[in-house]
VOLO-906841 format. One record per residue (C-alpha): x, z, y. Coordinates in steps of 0.5 Angstrom, whole numbers, plus 500, padded with zeros to 3 digits. Layout:
<atoms>
   X   Z   Y
   X   Z   Y
...
</atoms>
This chain:
<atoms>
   X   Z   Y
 248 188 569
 244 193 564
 243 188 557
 245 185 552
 250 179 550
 250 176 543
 256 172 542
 257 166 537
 262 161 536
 261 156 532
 266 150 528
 263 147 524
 257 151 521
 250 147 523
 247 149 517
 248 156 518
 248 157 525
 240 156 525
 239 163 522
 243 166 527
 239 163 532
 233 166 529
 236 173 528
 237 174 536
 230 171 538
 226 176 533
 230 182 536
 225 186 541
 226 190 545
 222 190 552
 227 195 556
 234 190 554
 235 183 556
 238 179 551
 243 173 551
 245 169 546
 250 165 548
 254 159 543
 262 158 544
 262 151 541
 268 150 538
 268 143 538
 264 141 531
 266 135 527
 259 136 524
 254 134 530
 251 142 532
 248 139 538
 240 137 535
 240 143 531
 242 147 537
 236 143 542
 231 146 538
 232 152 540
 233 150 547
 231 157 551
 233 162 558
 235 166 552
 240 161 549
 247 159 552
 250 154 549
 257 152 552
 261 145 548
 269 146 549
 272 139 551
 278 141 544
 278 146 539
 280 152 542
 281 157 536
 277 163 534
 280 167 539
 279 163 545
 272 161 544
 271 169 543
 274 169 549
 270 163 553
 264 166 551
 266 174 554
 268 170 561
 262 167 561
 257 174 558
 252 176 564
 251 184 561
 255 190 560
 254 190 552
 258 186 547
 256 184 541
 261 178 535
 256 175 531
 259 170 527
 255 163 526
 255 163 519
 252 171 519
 246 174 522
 243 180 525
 238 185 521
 231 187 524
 231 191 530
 239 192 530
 241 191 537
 235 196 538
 239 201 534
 246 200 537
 244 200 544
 240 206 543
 245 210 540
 250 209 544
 246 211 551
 245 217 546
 252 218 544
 254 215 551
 260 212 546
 265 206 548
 263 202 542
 258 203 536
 258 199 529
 254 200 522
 254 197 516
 252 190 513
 249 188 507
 253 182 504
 249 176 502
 251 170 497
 251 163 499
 245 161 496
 241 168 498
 242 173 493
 243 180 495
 250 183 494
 250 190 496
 253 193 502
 260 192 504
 265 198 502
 267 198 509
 263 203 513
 263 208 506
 271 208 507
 270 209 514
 266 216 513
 271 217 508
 278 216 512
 276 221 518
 282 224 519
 286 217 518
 290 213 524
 288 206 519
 281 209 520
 279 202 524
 281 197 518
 273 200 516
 270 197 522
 266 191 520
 266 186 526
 259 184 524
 257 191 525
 259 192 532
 256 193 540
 261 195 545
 261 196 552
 264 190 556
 269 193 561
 274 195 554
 276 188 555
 277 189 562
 282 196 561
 285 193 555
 285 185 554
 281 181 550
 282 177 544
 289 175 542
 289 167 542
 296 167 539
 293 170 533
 289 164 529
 286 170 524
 286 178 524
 284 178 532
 278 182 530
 282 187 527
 287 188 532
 282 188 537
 278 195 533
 286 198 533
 287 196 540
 280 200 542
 282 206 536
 289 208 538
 285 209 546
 280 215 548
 274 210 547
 268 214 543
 266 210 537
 259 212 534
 256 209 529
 249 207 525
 246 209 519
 242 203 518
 245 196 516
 245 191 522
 248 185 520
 248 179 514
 254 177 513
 255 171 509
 259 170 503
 261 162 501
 267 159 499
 268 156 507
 269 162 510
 275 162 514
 279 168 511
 278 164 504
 282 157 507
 288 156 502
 293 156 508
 290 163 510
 291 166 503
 298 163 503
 301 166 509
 296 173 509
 303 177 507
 307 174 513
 300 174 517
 298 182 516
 305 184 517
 305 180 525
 298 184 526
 301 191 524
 307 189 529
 302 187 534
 299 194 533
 304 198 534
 307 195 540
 300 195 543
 300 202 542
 304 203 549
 304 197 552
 299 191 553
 303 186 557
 301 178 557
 294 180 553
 289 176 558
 285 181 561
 277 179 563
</atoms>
């Protein structure tokens, strides 16, 4: 079915999650339906009353029974998706204006698998950083077969049936899954586009998962496991879930 579906996961982000909330509500676009739907990955911290109150048709909440990881509640949220257009948006992060409208337009125009953009980064107590460096190194590195280490995951729109022709999110990855999925859709003849316009926030604050002690620790061993997957992935897909 033509349309949009904005997907979230959320763990332990009720203070955040309500600026997410906000950002899909406020995008407008008459001519494309817009979902939101929230992967609650079984939060410590009571996200149920914040999520009632912006309790609509458009939002979708769904409340997993035990703590799944990233990857499977992007994954539930993907099964449960009722359009052909995908977008990750994490709870902590939130969407600029008019920015679904941007992407899908630009990919009807392109006729592209999967567009993505820049995003602007923004402290913890609101202050404007700058663009992140991801999108310039993406320009700069057109002719690198790396080149989808520079896709921001905030950043993307792509179409559902990728997921239905090369897998869906490795669940066995408990960080970097976002990575492994651009250099899944880089290494095929997927067309990616991009947009000039910023179309994310993206949140930067000490609770961000990619800043966890044991993920510092084992960032060596964790990069090296996703390169491996990356490259046995370039021939052979076997045992990734398919939508």
């Amino acid at each position: 079915m033509n349309g949009i579906s904005v997907i979230t996961t959320l763990f332990n982000y009720k203070h955040y999650i309500g600026d997410c909330i906000r950002s899909v509500i406020g995008q407008v676009d008459p001519e494309v339906p817009v979902e939101h739907i929230i992967v609650d990955d079984c939060s410590k911290d009571n996200p149920k009353k914040i999520l009632d109150k912006y309790a609509s048709d458009q939002l979708r909440c769904f409340f997993l029974s035990k703590n799944a990881g990233y990857s499977a509640a992007k994954n539930y949220g993907i099964r449960k998706s009722r359009y052909d257009t995908l977008v990750m948006l994490d709870a902590d992060d939130w969407l600029t204006e008019n920015s679904l409208h941007i992407r899908y337009k630009r990919m009807q125009k392109k006729e592209a698998d999967m567009i993505h953009g820049p995003v602007h980064l923004i402290s913890r107590q609101g202050n404007r950083i700058g663009l992140s460096p991801l999108f310039k190194r993406w320009n700069k590195n057109k002719n690198s077969d790396k080149r989808w280490k520079y896709i921001h995951a905030q950043g993307v729109m792509l179409k559902k049936k990728i997921h239905s022709e090369i897998g869906l999110y490795d669940e066995n990855m408990k960080c970097k899954s976002d990575r492994e999925m651009w250099a899944r859709i880089f290494n095929r003849d997927y067309l990616i586009g991009t947009v000039a316009k910023p179309v994310a926030w993206y949140r930067i604050h000490p609770d961000q998962m990619h800043k966890s002690k044991w993920k510092r620790r084992n960032n060596k061993k964790l990069t090296k496991d996703m390169h491996a997957k990356i490259e046995r992935r370039k021939k052979d897909l076997k045992g990734i879930d398919m939508l």
